[in-house]
VODO-383891 format. One record per residue (C-alpha): residue number from 1; residue in one letter; x negated, y negated, z. Coordinates in pm, 1 decimal, decimal comma. Layout:
<rs>
+-----+--------+----------+----------+----------+
: num : residu :       px :       py :       pz :
+-----+--------+----------+----------+----------+
: NUM :      A :        X :        Y :        Z :
...
+-----+--------+----------+----------+----------+
</rs>
This chain:
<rs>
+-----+--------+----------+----------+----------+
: num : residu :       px :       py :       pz :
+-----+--------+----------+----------+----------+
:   1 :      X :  -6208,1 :    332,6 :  16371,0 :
:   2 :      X :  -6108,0 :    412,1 :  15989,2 :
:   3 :      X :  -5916,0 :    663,9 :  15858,8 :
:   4 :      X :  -5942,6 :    876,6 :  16192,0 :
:   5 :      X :  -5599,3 :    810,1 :  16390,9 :
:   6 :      X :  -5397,6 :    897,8 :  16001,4 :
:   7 :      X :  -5543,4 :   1280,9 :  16107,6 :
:   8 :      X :  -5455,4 :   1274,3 :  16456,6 :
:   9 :      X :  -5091,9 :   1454,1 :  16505,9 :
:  10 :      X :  -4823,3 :   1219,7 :  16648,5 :
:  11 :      X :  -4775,5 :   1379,9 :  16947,4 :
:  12 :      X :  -5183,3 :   1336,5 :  17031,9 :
:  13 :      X :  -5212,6 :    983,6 :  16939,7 :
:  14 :      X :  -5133,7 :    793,7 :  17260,3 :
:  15 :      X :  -5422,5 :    991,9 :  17420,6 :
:  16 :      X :  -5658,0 :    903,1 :  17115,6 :
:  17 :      X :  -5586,1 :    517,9 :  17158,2 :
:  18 :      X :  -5637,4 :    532,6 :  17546,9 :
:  19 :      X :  -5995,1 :    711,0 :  17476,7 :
:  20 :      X :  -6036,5 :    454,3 :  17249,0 :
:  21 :      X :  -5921,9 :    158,5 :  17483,4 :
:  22 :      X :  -6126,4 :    330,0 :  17760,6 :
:  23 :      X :  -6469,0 :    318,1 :  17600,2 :
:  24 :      X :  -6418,5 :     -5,6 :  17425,2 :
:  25 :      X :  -6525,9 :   -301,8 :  17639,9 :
:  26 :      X :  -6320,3 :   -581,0 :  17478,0 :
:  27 :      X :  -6182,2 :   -532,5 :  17119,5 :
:  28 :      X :  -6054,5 :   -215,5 :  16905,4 :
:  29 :      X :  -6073,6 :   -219,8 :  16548,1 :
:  30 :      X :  -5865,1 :    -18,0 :  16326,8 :
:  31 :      X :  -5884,3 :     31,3 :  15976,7 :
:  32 :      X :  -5554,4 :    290,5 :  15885,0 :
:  33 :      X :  -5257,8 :    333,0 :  15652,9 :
:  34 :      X :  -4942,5 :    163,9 :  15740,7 :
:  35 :      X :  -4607,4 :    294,6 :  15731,3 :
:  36 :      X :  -4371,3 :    166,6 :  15431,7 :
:  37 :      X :  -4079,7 :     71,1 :  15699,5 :
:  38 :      X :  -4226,4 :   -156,6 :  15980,5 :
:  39 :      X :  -3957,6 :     20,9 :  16205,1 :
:  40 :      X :  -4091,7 :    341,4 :  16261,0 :
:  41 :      X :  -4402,7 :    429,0 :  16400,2 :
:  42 :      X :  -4538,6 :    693,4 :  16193,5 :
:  43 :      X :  -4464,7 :    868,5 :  15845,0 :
:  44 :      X :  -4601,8 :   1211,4 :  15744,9 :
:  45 :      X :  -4788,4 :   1191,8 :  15379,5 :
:  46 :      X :  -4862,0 :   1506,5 :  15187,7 :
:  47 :      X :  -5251,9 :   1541,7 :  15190,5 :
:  48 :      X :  -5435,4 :   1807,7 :  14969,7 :
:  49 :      X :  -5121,7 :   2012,0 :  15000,3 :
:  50 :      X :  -5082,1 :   1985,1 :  15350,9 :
:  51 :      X :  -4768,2 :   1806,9 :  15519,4 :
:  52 :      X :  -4888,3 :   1792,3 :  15865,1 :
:  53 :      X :  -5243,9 :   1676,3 :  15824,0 :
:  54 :      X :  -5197,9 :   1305,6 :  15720,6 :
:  55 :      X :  -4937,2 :    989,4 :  15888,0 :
:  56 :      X :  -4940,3 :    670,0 :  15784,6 :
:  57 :      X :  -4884,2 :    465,7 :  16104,7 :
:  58 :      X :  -4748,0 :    129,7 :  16235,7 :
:  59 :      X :  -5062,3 :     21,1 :  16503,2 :
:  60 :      X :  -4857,8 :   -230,5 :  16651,1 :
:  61 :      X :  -4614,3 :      9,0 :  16776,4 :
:  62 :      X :  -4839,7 :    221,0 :  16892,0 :
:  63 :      X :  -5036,2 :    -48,0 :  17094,3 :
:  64 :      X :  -4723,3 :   -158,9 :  17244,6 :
:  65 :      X :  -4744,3 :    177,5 :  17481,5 :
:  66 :      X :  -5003,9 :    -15,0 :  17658,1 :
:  67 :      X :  -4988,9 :   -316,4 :  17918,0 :
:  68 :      X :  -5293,3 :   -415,7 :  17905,8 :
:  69 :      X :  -5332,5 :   -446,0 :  17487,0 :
:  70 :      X :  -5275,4 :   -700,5 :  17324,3 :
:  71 :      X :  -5263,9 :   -772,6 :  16951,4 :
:  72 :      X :  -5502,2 :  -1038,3 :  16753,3 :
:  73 :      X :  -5449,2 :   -961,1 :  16441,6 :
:  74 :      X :  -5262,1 :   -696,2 :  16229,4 :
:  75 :      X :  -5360,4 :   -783,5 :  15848,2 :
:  76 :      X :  -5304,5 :   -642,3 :  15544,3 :
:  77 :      X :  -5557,8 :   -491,9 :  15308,2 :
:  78 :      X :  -5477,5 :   -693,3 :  14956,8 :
:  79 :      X :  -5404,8 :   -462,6 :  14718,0 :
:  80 :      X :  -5653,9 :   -512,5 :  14492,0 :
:  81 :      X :  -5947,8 :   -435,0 :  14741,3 :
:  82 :      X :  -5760,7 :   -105,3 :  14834,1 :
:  83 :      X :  -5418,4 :      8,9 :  14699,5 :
:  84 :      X :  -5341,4 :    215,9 :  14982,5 :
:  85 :      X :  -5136,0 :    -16,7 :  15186,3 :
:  86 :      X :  -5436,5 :     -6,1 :  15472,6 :
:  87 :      X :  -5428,7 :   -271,0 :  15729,9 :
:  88 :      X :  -5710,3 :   -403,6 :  15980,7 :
:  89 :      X :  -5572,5 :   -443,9 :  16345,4 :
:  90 :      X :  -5784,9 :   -623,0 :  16636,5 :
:  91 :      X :  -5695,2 :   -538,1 :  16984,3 :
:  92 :      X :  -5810,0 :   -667,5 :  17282,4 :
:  93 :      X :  -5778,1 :   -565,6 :  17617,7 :
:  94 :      X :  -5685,6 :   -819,7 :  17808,0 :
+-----+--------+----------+----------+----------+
</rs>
């Protein structure tokens, strides 16, 4: 998954990530903008004029909501592949 979950609304991501767990047979890959402060789980981003269209988000977090997730990997994007502060995270279900 790239760039889809940034889209999805806060409130609507938990369900996105257990669709995602549920067709995935062993790993999830993510590919998303990360929050600025590893405390919170989301921040809202002003895209093409919008402010309720784009969130950077902390995957981790948001894995955590699940039991039977666990985290491989959570890895920055260096900067000067992509200056967008994007990291890769694996998940596997365990």
């Amino acid at each position: 998954c790239r760039g889809v979950l940034i889209h999805i609304p806060p409130q609507d991501r938990i369900q996105a990530l257990g669709e995602l767990k549920r067709i995935s047979k062993k790993y999830i890959i993510t590919l998303e903008y990360n929050v600025e402060d590893e405390n919170e789980f989301f921040e809202m981003v002003e895209w093409r004029g919008n402010k309720d269209r784009l969130w950077r988000i902390n995957m981790v977090k948001y894995w955590k909501y699940f039991s039977d997730i666990e985290i491989n990997d959570y890895i920055p994007v260096p900067e000067n592949v992509d200056a967008s502060k994007n990291h890769l995270c694996i998940a596997k279900k365990k």
